[in-house]
Backbone as CSV, one residue per row, in Angstrom:
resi,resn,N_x,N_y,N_z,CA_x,CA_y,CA_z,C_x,C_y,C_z
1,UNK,9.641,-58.856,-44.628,9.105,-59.413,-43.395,9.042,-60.934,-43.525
2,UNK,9.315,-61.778,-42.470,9.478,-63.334,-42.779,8.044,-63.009,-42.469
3,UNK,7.827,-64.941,-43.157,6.536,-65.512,-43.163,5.838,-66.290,-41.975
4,UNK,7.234,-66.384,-41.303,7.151,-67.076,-39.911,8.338,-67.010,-38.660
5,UNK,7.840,-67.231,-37.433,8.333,-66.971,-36.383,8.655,-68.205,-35.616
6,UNK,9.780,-68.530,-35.186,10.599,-70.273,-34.790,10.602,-70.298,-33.540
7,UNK,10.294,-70.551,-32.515,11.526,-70.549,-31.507,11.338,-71.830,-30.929
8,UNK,12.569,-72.115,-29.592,11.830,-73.884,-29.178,12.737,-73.485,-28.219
9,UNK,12.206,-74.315,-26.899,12.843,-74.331,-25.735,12.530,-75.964,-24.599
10,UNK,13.197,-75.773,-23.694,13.393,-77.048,-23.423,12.744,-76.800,-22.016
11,UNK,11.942,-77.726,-21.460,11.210,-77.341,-20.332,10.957,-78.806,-19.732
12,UNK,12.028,-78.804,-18.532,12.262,-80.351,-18.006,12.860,-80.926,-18.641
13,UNK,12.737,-82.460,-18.892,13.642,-83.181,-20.345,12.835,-83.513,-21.248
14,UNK,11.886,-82.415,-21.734,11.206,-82.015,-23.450,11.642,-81.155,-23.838
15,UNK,11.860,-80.931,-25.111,12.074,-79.630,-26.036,10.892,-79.769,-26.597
16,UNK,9.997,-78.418,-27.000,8.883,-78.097,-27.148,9.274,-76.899,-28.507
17,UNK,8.554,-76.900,-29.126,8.688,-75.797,-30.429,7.662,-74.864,-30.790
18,UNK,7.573,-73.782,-31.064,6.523,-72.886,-31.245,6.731,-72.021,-32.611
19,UNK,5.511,-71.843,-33.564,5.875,-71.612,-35.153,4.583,-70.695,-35.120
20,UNK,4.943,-69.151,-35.474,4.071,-68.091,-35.578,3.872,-67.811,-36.854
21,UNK,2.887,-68.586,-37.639,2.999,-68.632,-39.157,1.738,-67.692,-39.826
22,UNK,2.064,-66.611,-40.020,2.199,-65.515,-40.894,0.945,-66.246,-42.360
23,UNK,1.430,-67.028,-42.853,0.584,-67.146,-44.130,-0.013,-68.148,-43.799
24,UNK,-0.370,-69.023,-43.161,-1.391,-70.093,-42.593,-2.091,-69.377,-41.441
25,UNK,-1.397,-68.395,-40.660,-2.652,-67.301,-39.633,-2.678,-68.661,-39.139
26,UNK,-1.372,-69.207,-38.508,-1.426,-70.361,-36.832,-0.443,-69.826,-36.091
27,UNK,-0.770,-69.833,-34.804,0.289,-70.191,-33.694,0.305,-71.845,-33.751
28,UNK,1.702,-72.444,-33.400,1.345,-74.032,-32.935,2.380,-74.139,-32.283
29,UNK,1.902,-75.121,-31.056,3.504,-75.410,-29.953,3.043,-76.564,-30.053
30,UNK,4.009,-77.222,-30.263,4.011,-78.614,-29.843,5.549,-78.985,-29.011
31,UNK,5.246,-80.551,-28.784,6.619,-81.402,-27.994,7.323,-82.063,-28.897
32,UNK,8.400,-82.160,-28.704,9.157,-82.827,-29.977,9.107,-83.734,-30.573
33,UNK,7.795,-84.675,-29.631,7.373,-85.693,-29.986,5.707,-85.697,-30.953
34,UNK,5.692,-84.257,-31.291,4.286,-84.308,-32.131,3.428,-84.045,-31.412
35,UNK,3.230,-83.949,-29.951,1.961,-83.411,-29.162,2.127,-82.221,-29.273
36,UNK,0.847,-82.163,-29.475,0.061,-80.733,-29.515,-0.495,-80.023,-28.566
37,UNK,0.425,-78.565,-28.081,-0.194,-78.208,-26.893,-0.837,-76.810,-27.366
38,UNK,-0.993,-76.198,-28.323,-1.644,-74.988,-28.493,-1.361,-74.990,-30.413
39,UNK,-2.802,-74.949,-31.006,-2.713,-75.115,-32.315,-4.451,-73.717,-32.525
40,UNK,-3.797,-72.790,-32.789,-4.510,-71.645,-33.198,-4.570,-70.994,-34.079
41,UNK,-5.346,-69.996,-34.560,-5.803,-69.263,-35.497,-5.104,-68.033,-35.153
42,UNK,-4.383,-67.217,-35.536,-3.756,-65.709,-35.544,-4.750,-65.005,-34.803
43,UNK,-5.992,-64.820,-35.025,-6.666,-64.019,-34.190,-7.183,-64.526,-32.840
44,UNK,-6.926,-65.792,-32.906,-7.162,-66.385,-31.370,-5.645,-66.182,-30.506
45,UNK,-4.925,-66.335,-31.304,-3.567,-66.682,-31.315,-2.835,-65.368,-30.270
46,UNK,-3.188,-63.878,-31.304,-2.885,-62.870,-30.368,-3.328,-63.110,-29.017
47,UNK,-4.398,-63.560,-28.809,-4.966,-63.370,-27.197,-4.273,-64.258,-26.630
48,UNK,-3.765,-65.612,-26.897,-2.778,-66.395,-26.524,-1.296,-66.168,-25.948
49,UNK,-0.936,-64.988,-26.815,0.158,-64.783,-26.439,0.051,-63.554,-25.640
50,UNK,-0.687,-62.783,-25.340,-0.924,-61.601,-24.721,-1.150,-62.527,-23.164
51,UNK,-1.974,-63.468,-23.167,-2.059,-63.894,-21.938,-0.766,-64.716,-21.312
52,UNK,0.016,-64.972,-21.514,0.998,-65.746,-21.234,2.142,-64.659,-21.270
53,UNK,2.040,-63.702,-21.984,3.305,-62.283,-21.420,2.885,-61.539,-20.160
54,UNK,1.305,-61.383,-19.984,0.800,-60.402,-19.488,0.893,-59.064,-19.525
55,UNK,0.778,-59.193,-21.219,0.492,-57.528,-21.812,-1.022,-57.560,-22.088
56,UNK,-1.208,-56.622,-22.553,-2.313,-55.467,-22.839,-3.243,-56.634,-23.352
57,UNK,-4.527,-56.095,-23.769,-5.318,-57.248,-24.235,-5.597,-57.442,-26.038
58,UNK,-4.090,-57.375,-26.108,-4.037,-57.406,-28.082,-2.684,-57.460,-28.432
59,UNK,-1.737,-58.424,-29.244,-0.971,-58.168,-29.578,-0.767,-57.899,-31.048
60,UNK,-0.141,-57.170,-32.063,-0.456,-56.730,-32.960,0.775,-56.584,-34.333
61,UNK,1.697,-57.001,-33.122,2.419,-57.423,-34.177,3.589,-59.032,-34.040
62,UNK,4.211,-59.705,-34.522,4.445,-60.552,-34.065,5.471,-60.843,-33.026
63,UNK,5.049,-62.243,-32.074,6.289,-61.470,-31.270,7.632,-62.490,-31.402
64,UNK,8.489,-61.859,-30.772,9.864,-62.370,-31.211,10.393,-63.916,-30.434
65,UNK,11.483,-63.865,-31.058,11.807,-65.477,-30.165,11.656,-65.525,-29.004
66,UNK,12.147,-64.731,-28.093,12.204,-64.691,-26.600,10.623,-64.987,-26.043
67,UNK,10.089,-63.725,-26.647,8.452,-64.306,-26.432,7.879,-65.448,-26.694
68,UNK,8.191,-65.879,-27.476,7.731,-67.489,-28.487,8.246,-68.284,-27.532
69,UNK,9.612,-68.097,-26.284,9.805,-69.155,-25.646,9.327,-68.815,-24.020
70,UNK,8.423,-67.905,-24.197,7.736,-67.912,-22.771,6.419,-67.914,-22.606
71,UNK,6.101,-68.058,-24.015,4.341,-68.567,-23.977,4.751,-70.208,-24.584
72,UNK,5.905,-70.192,-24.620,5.921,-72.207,-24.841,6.035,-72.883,-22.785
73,UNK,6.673,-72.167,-22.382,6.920,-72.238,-21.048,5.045,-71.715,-20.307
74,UNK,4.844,-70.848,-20.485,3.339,-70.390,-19.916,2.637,-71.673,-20.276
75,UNK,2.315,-72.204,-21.653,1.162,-73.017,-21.706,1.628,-74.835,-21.635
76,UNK,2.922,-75.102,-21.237,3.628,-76.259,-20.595,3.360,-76.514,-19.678
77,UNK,3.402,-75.012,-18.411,3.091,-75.088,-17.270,4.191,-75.056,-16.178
78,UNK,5.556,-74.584,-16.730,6.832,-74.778,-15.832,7.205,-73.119,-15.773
């Protein structure tokens, strides 16, 4: 099982990156420029991404790139 989860997407003219890290227990998105738009704890983190898919109220296992680039898009705001 990796230790972490990558993905990055481009929303307007930013690319934004999102890192689901497994042995530090963070979500973090930031802009390519180092802003910080969501820097969490794994257990805050699930509820983070559950709200921005609009699944169930727990996610439980990690989720995949595609997801990683629509809770970077959900908490951007585009």
């Amino acid at each position: 099982m990796d230790d972490h989860f990558i993905a990055d997407q481009k929303v307007g003219t930013s690319m934004y990156y999102a890192v689901w890290d497994i042995r530090q227990e963070r979500l973090h998105i930031a802009r390519e420029d180092g802003t910080v738009i969501l820097d969490d704890r794994l257990d805050k983190a699930h509820f983070a991404v559950h709200k921005a898919l609009g699944l169930g109220p727990y996610v439980t296992a990690a989720p995949s790139e595609a997801q990683l680039q629509e809770v970077i898009r959900f908490y951007v705001g585009k």
